[in-house]
C-alpha positions in Angstrom: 75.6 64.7 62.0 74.2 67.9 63.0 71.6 68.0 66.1 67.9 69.2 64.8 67.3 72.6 65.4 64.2 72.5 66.9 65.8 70.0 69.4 68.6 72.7 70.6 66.0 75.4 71.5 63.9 72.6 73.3 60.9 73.6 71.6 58.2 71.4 69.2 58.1 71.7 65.4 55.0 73.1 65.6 56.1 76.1 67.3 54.8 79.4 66.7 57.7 82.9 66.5 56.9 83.5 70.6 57.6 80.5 71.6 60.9 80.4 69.6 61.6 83.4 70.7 61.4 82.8 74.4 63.4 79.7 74.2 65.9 81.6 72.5 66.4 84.2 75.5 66.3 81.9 77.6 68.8 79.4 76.1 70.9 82.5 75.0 70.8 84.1 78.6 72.2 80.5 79.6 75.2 79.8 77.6 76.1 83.5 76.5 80.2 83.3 77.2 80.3 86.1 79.1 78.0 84.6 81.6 79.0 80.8 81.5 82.8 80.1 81.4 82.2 76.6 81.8 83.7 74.0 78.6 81.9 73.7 75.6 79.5 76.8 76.6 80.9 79.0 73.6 80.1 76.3 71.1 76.4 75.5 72.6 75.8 79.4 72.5 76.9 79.7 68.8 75.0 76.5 68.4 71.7 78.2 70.0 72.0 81.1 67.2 72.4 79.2 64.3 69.3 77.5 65.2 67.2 80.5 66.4 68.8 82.8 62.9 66.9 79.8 60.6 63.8 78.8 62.9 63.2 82.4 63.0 62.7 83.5 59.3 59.7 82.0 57.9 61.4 81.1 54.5 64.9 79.6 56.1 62.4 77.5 58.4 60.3 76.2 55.9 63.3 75.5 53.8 64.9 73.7 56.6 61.6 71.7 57.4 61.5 70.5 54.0 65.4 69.3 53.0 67.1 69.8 56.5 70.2 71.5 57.8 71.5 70.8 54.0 68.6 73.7 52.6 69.9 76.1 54.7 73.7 75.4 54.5 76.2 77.9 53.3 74.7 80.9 51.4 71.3 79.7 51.6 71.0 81.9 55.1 72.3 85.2 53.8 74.2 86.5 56.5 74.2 89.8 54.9 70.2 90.0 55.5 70.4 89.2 59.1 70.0 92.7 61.0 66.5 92.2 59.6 66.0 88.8 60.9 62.2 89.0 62.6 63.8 91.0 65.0 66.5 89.1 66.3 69.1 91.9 66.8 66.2 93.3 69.3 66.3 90.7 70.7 70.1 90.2 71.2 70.4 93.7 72.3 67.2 93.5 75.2 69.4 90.1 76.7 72.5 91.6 76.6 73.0 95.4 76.4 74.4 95.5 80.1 77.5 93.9 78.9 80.4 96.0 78.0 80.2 96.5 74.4 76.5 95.2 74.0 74.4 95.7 71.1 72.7 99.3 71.1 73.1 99.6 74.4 71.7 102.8 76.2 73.9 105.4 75.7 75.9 107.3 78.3 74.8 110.2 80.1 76.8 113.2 78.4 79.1 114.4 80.1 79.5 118.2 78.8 77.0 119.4 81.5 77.8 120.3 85.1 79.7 117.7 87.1 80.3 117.7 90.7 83.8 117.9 92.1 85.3 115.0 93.3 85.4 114.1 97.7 88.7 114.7 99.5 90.0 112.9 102.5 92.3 113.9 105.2 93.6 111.4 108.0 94.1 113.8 111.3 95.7 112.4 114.4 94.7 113.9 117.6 96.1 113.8 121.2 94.0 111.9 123.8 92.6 115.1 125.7 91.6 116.9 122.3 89.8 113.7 121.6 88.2 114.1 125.1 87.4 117.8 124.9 87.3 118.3 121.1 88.0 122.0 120.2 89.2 123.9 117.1 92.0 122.7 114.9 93.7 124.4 112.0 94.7 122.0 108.7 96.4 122.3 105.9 94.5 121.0 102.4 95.8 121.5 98.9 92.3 120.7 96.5 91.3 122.3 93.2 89.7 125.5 93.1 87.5 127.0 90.2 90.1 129.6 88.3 89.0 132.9 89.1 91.0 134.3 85.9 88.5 132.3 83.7 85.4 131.8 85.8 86.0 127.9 85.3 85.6 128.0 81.8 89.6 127.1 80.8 89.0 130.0 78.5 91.0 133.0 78.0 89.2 135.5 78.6 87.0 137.5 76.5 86.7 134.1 74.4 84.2 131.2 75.0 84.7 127.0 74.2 83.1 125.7 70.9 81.0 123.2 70.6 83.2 119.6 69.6 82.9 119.1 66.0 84.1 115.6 65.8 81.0 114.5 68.6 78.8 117.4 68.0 78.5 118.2 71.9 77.7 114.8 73.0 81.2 114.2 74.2 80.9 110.7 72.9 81.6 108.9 69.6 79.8 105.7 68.0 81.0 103.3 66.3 78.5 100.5 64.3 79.9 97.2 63.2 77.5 94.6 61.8 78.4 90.7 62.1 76.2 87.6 61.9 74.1 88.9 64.6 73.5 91.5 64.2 74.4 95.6 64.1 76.8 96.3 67.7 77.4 99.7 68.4 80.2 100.7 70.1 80.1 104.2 72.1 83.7 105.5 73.7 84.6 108.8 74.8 85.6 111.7 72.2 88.9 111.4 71.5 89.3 115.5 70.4 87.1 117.0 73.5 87.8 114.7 76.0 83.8 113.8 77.1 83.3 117.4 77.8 81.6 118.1 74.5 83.7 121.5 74.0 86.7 122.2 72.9 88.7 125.3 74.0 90.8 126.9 71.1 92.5 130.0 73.4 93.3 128.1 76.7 93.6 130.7 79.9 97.2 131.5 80.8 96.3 131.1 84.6 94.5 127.6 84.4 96.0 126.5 81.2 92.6 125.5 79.7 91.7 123.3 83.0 89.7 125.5 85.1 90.8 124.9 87.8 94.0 125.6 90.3 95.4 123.5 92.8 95.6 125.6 95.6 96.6 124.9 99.4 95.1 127.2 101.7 94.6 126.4 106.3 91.6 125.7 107.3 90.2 125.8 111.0 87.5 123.2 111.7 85.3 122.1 114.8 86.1 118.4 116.7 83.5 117.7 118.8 83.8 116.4 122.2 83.6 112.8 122.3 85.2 111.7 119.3 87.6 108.7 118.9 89.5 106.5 116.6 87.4 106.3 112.8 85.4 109.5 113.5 84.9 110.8 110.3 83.9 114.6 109.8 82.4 116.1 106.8 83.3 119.4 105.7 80.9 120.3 103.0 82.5 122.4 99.5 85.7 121.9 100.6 86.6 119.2 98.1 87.8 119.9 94.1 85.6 122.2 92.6 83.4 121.4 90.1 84.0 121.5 86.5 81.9 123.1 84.1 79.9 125.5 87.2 79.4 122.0 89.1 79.5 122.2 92.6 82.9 121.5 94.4 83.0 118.0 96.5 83.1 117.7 100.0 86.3 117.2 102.2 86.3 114.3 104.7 88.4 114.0 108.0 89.1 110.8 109.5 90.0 110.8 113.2 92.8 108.9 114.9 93.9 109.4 118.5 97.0 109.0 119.9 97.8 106.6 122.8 97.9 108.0 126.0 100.4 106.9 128.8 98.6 107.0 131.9 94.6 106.9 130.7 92.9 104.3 128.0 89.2 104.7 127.0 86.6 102.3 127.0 83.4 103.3 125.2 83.1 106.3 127.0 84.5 105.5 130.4 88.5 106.4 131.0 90.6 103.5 132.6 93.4 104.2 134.6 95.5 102.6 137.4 96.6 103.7 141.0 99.4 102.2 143.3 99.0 102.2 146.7 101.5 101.0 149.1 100.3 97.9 151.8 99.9 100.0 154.6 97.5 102.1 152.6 95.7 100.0 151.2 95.1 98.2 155.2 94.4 101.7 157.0 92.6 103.7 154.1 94.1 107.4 153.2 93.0 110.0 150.9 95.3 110.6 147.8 95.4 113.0 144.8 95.0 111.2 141.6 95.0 112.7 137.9 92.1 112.2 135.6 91.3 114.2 132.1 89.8 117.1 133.9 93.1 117.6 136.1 93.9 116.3 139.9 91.0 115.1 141.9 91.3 113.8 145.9 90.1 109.9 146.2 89.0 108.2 149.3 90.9 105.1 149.8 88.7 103.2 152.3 90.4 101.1 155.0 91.1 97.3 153.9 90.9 98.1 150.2 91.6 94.6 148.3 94.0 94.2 145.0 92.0 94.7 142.1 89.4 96.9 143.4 88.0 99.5 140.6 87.1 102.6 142.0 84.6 104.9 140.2 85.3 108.8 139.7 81.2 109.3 138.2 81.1 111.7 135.4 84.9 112.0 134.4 85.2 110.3 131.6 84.3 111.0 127.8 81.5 113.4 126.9 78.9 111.3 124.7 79.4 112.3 120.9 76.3 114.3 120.1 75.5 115.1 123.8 79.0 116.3 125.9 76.2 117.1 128.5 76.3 113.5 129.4 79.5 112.0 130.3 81.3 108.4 131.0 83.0 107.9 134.2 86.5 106.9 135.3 87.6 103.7 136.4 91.2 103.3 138.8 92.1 100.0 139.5 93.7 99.8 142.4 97.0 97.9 142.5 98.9 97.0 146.1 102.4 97.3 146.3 103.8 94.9 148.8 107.2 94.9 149.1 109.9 92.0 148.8 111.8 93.2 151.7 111.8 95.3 154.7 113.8 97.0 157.3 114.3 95.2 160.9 111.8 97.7 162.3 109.1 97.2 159.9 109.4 93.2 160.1 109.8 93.5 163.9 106.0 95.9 164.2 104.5 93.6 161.4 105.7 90.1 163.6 104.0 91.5 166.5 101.3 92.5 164.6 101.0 89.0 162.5 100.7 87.4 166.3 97.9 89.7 167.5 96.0 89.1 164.4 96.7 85.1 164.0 98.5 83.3 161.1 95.8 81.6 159.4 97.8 80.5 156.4 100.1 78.3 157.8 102.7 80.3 156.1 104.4 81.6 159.3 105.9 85.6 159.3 105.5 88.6 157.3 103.9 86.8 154.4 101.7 84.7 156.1 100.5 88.4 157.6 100.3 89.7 154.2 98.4 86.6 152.6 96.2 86.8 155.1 94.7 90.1 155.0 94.8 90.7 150.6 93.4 86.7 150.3 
């Protein structure tokens, strides 16, 4: 037995066309397939309709209040009078016309105007110091360029597109099919023209009707100081062109820097390591160390402990935007001890482990050492 209709848009029998109306978006917003994938939700949805096409129409309603579902079965409806059911295509198409294929949905844009060229992107790996410094840098791109033979119009010249006869310059066609619920209108790009609303009967010999040329030309562009791994760089009009006098795209270089053997970065600081030998590292000395700016002298003070990070101010990474201001660079000092020594050395380094007292209770050389890089 067949569930009242008034009962499966949740509204009273007294209800006037607004109500029925709003239960039915709602209702219909609810169980629409291509928003509810649950069980059943297809049937409830085609169940919603059927009520909402007779409720809707004054004479299928007051049929159906008088004998039931029975005065409205079969071709008592009229399926072929539905696209002007109180307005209930309209109302189909307001709910649903973002859906692909949606009933009278807004049109596309068309497409035979200007359009912009598409973006390019380039990966470009860089050394640690050019990172650092930044500088120029020549590249190699391959993108499209407008044809100069035709002036971008894929025309030969001295002859001009036509306007697409099948789509009339819209570069799109529609298709209407009408069903149950009314008119859908399907709108898909013109088959003959392409979506560009023209069509070009003598193509030029250079372009061969495209407009365009792939061309690979060297370019010399600007890293800035400061940059690191992920930069990315735009270089404006150096993407594909434009069709149709659009303008071109814009090309897009991502940074990525090489790793360096003696120096890693941190933020904008430069980390890098130093050995010193024991008796350095006890009696302080001044040594030549390398940073990104070349060979710089560093003080060593006397009694220097493993582990201690020295700071070179100012000698590390210019700050992207501002090289004026710069990071600074960081040694770590590692002490080489060794495993073994000559009798001479052990001898001087006994005597010397008995003047300054073993406090380790290690005894000899290493009890020495302990004691003074505890």
């Amino acid at each position: 037995m067949s569930r009242d209709y008034y009962e499966i848009l949740g509204v009273s029998r007294d209800a006037d066309k607004e109500e029925l109306k709003q239960a039915y978006r709602r209702l219909a917003r609810k169980y629409h397939p291509d928003v509810n994938k649950e069980p059943g939700a297809e049937e409830r949805f085609k169940e919603i309709n059927r009520a909402y096409e007779v409720l809707s129409e004054q004479e299928t309603r007051a049929r159906y209040d008088r004998f039931g579902p029975e005065g409205v079965s079969g071709a008592g409806v009229g399926y072929q009078d539905m696209s002007d059911m109180g307005g209930f295509a309209d109302i189909f198409e307001s709910i649903f016309s973002g859906f692909a294929g949606g009933m009278g949905g807004p049109t596309q844009r068309r497409r035979s105007g200007p359009a912009r060229g598409d973006d390019l992107r380039l990966d470009l790996k860089l050394e640690f110091r050019e990172a650092v410094f930044g500088g120029e840098k020549e590249i190699r791109i391959s993108h499209l360029e407008t044809c100069e033979t035709c002036g971008g119009s894929g025309a030969k010249p001295g002859t001009r597109p036509r306007t697409c006869s099948t789509c009339s310059g819209s570069g799109q066609v529609r298709r209407v099919t009408r069903t149950p619920f009314g008119s859908f209108t399907q709108v898909s790009t013109c088959p003959t023209c392409n979506g560009t609303g023209m069509v070009i009967e003598d193509k030029c010999d250079t372009c061969d009707g495209k407009g365009t040329n792939q061309i690979t030309k060297k370019l010399k562009i600007t890293i800035p100081a400061g940059v690191d791994n992920g930069t990315r760089l735009r270089i404006s009009q150096e993407g594909d062109a434009g069709q149709r006098g659009g303008p071109p795209g814009d090309l897009y270089v991502y940074l990525f820097v090489n790793e360096d053997e003696e120096f890693h970065r941190d933020g904008i600081n430069v980390l890098s390591e130093i050995k010193v030998s024991y008796l350095q590292a006890i009696l302080g000395c001044r040594l030549e160390v390398d940073t990104v700016d070349g060979p710089v002298e560093l003080i060593i003070p006397a009694g220097t402990q493993p582990n201690t990070v020295m700071k070179l101010e100012n000698r590390g990474v210019p700050r992207l935007g501002n090289p004026v201001s710069r990071g600074d660079h960081l040694l770590t000092v590692l002490i080489d001890i060794p495993t073994k020594v000559i009798p001479e050395e052990r001898e001087l380094l006994e005597k010397l482990a008995k003047i300054k007292g073993d406090r380790t209770g290690k005894g000899g050389l290493e009890g020495f050492l302990g004691n003074l890089f505890k």
